[in-house]
C-alpha positions in Angstrom: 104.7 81.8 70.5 101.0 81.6 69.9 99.0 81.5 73.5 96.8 78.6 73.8 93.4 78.9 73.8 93.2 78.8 77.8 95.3 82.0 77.7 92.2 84.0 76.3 89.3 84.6 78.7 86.0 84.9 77.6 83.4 87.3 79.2 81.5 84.3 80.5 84.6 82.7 81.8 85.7 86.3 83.3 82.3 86.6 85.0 82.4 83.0 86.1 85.7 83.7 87.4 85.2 86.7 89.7 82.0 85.9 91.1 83.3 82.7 92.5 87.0 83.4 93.5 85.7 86.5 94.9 83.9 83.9 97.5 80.4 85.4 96.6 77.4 83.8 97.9 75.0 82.6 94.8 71.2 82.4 95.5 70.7 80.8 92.2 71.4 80.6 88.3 68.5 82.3 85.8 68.7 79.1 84.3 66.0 80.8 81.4 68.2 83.9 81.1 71.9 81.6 81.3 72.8 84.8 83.5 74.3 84.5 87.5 72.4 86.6 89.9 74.0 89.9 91.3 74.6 89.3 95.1 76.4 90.7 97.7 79.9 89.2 98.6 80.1 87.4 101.7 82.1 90.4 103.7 79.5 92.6 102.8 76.7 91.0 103.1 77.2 90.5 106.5 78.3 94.0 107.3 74.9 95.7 105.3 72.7 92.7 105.7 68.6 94.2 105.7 70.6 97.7 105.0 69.2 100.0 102.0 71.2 101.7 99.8 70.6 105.3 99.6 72.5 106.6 97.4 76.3 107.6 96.0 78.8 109.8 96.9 80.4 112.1 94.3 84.4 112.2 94.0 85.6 115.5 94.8 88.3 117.8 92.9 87.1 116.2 89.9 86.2 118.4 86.8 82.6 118.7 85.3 82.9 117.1 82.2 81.0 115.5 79.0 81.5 111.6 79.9 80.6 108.8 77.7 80.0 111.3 74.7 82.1 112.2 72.1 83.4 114.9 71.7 86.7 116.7 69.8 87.7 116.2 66.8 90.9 114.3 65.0 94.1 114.2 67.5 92.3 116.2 70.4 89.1 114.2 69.7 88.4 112.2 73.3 85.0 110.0 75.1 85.5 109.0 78.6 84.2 105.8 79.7 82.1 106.1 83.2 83.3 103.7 85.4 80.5 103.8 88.3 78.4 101.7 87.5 80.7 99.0 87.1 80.1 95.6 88.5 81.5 92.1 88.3 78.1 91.2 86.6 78.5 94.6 84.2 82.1 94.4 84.1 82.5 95.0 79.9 82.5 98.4 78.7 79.8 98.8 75.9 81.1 99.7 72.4 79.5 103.4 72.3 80.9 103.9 76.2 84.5 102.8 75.8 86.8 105.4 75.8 88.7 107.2 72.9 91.7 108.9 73.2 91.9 109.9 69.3 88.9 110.1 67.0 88.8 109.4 63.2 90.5 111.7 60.8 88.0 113.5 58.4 91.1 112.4 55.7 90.6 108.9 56.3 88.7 107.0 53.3 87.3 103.3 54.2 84.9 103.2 51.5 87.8 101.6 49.4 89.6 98.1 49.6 91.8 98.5 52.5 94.9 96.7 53.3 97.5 96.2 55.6 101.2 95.8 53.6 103.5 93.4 55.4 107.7 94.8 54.4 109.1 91.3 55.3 112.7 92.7 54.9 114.3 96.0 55.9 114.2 98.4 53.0 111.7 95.8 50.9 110.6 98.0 47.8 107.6 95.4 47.1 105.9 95.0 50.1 103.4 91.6 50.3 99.7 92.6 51.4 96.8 91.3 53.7 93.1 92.9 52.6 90.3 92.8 55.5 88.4 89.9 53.6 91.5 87.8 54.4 92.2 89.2 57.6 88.2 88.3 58.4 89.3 84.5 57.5 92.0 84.4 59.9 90.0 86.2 62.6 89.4 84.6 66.0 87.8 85.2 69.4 90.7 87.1 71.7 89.1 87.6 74.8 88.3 90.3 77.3 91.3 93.0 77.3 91.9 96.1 79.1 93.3 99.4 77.6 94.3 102.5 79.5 95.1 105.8 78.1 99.1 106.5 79.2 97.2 109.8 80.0 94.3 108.9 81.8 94.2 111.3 84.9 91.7 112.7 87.5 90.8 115.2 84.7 89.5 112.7 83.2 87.4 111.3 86.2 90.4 108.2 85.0 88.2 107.4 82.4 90.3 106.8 79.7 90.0 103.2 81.0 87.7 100.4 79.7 87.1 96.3 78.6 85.8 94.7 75.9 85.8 91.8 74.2 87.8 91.0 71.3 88.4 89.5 67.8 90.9 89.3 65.7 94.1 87.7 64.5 97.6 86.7 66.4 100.2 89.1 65.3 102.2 86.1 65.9 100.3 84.5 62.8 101.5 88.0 60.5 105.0 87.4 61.8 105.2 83.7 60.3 104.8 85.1 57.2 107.8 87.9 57.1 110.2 85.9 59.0 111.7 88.5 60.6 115.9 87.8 61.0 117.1 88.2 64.1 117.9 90.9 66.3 115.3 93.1 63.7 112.2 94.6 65.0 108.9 95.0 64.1 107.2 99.0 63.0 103.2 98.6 63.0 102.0 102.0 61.5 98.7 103.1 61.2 97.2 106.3 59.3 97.4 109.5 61.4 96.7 112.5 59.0 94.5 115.3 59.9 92.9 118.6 58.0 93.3 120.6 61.5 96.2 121.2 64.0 96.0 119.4 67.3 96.8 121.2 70.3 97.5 118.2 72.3 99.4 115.8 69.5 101.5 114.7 67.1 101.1 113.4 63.5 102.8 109.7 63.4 101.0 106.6 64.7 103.4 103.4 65.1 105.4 102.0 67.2 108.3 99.6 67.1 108.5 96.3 69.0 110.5 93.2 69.4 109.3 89.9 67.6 109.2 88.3 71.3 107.4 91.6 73.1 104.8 91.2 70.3 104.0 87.3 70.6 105.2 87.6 74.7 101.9 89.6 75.1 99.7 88.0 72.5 99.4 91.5 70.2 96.5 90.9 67.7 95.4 93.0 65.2 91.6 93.6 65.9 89.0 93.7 63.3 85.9 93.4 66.5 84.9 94.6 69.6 81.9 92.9 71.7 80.7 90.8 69.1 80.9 93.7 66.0 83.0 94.9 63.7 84.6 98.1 64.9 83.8 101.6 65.2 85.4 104.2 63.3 87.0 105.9 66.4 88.3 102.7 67.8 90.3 102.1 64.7 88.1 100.6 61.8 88.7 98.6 59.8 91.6 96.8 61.7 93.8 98.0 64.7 96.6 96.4 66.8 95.7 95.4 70.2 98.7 94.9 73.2 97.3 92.8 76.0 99.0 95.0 79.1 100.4 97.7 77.3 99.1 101.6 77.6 96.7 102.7 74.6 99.4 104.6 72.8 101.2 101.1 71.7 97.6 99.7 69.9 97.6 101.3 67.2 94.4 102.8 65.0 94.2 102.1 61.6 97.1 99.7 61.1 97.9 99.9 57.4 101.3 98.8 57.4 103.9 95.8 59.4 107.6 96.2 58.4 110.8 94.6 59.6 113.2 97.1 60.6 116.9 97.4 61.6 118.0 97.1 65.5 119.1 100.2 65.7 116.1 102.1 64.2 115.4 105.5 65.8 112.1 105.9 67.7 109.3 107.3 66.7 107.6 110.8 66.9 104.5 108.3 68.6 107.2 106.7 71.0 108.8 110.3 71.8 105.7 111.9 72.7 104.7 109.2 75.1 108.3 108.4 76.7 107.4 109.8 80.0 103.8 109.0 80.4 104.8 105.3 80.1 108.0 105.5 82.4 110.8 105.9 80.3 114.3 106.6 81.7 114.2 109.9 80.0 113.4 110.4 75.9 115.3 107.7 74.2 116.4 108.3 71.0 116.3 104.5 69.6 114.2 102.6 69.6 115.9 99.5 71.5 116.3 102.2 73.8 112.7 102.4 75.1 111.5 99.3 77.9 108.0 98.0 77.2 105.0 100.2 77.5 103.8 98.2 80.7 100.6 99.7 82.1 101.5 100.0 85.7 100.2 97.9 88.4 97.1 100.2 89.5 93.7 100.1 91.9 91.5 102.8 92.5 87.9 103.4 93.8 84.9 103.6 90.9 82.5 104.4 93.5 81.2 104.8 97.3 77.9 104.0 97.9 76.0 105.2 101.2 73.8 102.7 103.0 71.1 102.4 105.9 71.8 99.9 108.4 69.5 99.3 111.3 69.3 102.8 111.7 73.2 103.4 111.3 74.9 105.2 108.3 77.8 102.9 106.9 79.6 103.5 103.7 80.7 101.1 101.1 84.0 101.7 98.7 83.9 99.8 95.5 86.9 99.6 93.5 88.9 98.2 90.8 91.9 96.3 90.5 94.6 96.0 86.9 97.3 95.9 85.3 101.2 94.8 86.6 102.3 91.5 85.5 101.7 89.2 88.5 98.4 89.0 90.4 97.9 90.8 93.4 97.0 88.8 96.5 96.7 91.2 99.1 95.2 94.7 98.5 95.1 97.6 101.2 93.0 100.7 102.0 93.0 103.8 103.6 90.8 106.6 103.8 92.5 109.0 105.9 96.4 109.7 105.8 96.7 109.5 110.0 95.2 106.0 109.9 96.9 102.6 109.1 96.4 100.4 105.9 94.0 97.8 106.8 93.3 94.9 103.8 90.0 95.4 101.6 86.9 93.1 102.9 86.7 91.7 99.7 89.1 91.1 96.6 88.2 89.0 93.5 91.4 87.5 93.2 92.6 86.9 89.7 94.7 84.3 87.8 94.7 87.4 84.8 96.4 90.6 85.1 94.0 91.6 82.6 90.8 92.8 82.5 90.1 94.4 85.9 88.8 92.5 88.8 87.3 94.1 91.5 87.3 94.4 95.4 85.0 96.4 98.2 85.2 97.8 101.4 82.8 98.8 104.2 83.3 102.0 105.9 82.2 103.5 109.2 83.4 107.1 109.2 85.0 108.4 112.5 83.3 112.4 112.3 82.1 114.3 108.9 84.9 115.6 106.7 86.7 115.4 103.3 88.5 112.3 103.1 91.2 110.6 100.8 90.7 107.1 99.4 94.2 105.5 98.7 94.9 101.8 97.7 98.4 100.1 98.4 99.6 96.4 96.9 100.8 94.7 100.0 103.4 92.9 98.3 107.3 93.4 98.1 107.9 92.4 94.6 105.0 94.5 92.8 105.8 98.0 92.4 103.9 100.9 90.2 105.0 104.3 90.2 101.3 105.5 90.1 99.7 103.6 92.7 102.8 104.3 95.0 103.0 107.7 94.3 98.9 108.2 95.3 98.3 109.2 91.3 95.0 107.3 91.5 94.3 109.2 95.3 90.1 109.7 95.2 88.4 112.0 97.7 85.2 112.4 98.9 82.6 114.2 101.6 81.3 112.4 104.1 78.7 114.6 105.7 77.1 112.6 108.1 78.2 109.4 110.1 
């Protein structure tokens, strides 16, 4: 099933979206600029009302690394996006600072024609073709998506995390054309060759999907990102994109769609991720593995410290993704002997995906190192991460 168009959102609409649901007071549109005004949300406002922001608060037991720079090459090639400065007004990750997980192989030629070869049948000898000037013609605004790395970690300051908006086509569109029988599934492939050994990878991009997983979470096959044709690194000249899925599943440099049989085996792409996207064990079939769901997930980006009529307060901003249902009610707590107490402000969402975000102001008791931890106050929503404190951020608070 093709989404309707309501199913996509648009930065504008996203933007639209969290500044009013997250009940934040407006002073005024830039009518000349078409752009809302950054403000305060109400909680907040009141708490650091004629306050002065004086600076932020690094994250402790974090490594020093390289972010938003590329770095690596091939398989162990890697960019981490820098979430700080993120803000429901500055909410899209820029082309050059979204994050990369695998950069492009020194092997791979896009100075010729390239196309994408459709196998329509199981074992098809003559595969049909779509080239990128066709592709272009079917292209279409997608929306603002999220991706996460199934391996994004505190190593990684969690920054193999980012938005942008998208173009491209409904894989649902592709999949009219091969009419795939049923009970079959669906191998997207990309190229994955490299002149060097990786020391963290495997050769073998693809990954096999149901007909109804693939139209279920409106896959597309991108050919943009923010408003341009993509980057080399992110998968040029066409890549498949998995709304709620971890990175691993969108495949770089899609070259190839084939119908294959039920009982195909995974593959080496599906094997190495098995555990990192919460499989029960390493299946050996394909049918075997459940979907690739990024887990339900909420973390602190950053914690600001503030003047307040001569008091020192402390304000926790934080994001909010993935899961499949939105999240109503979001806790914190910043030190394992206190109580959860809800966040003074959540953007709630009618999307799962992009991000939304929520903050929270702080009066420290007494100096010390404390641990930020988020919890989904809701019964039926459950993440292995977020329960099990994998996205757990700690700071120093030297002076209250």
């Amino acid at each position: 099933m093709i989404a309707s168009p309501s199913a996509f959102i648009s930065r504008r609409d996203w933007l639209r979206g969290t500044l009013i649901a997250g009940a934040t007071v407006v002073s005024g549109l830039d009518r000349l600029a078409g752009r809302i005004q950054p403000v305060l949300p109400i909680a907040d406002e009141r708490a650091l009302l004629g306050g002065q922001r004086l600076a932020d608060l690094p994250f402790l037991h974090e490594p020093t690394i390289n972010m938003e720079t590329p770095q690596g090459a091939g398989l162990d090639g890697r960019l981490y996006s820098d979430l700080s400065a993120l803000s429901p007004e500055h909410g899209v990750v820029p082309t050059a600072k979204f994050y990369i997980r695998t950069r492009a192989s020194e092997l791979l030629d896009t100075s010729k024609p390239w196309s994408v070869a459709l196998h329509p049948t199981t074992g098809s000898a003559r595969p049909n073709a779509l080239t990128i000037p066709e592709l272009r013609k079917l292209s279409r605004p997608m929306g603002l998506h999220l991706m996460e790395c199934s391996g994004n970690s505190r190593a990684a300051h969690f920054g193999m995390l980012s938005v942008a908006e998208w173009a491209g086509i409904p894989i649902s569109k592709i999949l009219e054309r091969m009419h795939p029988p049923r009970d079959s599934r669906i191998l997207v492939s990309g190229f994955d060759h490299y002149p060097q050994t990786s020391s963290s990878s495997v050769e073998g991009a693809s990954w096999i999907f149901t007909p109804e997983q693939l139209s279920a979470s409106n896959a597309f096959l991108a050919l943009e990102m923010n408003g341009a044709p993509l980057p080399r690194d992110h998968g040029a000249p066409v890549r498949l994109l998995v709304p709620g899925w971890y990175g691993c599943t969108c495949i770089k440099w899609v070259n190839e769609i084939s119908v294959v049989a039920d009982d195909t085996p995974a593959t080496s792409q599906m094997l190495e991720f098995a555990v990192r996207t919460h499989q029960d064990g390493v299946p050996k079939l394909a049918s075997e593995f459940r979907p690739a769901l990024i887990q339900q997930a909420a973390m602190p980006i950053r914690i600001e410290k503030w003047s307040v009529n001569g008091n020192i307060k402390y304000r926790v901003v934080g994001i909010l993704w993935g899961g499949t249902q939105p999240v109503k009610l979001l806790e914190i707590r910043c030190n394992p002997e206190e109580d959860y107490v809800a966040v003074d402000q959540l953007a709630p969402a009618a999307f799962n995906d992009p991000w939304c975000f929520w903050s929270h102001v702080w009066t420290p008791k007494t100096p010390g190192t404390y641990a930020i931890r988020l919890n989904v106050k809701e019964p039926l929503i459950h993440s292995i991460r977020l329960d099990a404190g994998f996205y757990v951020r700690y700071v120093e608070i030297s002076e209250v």
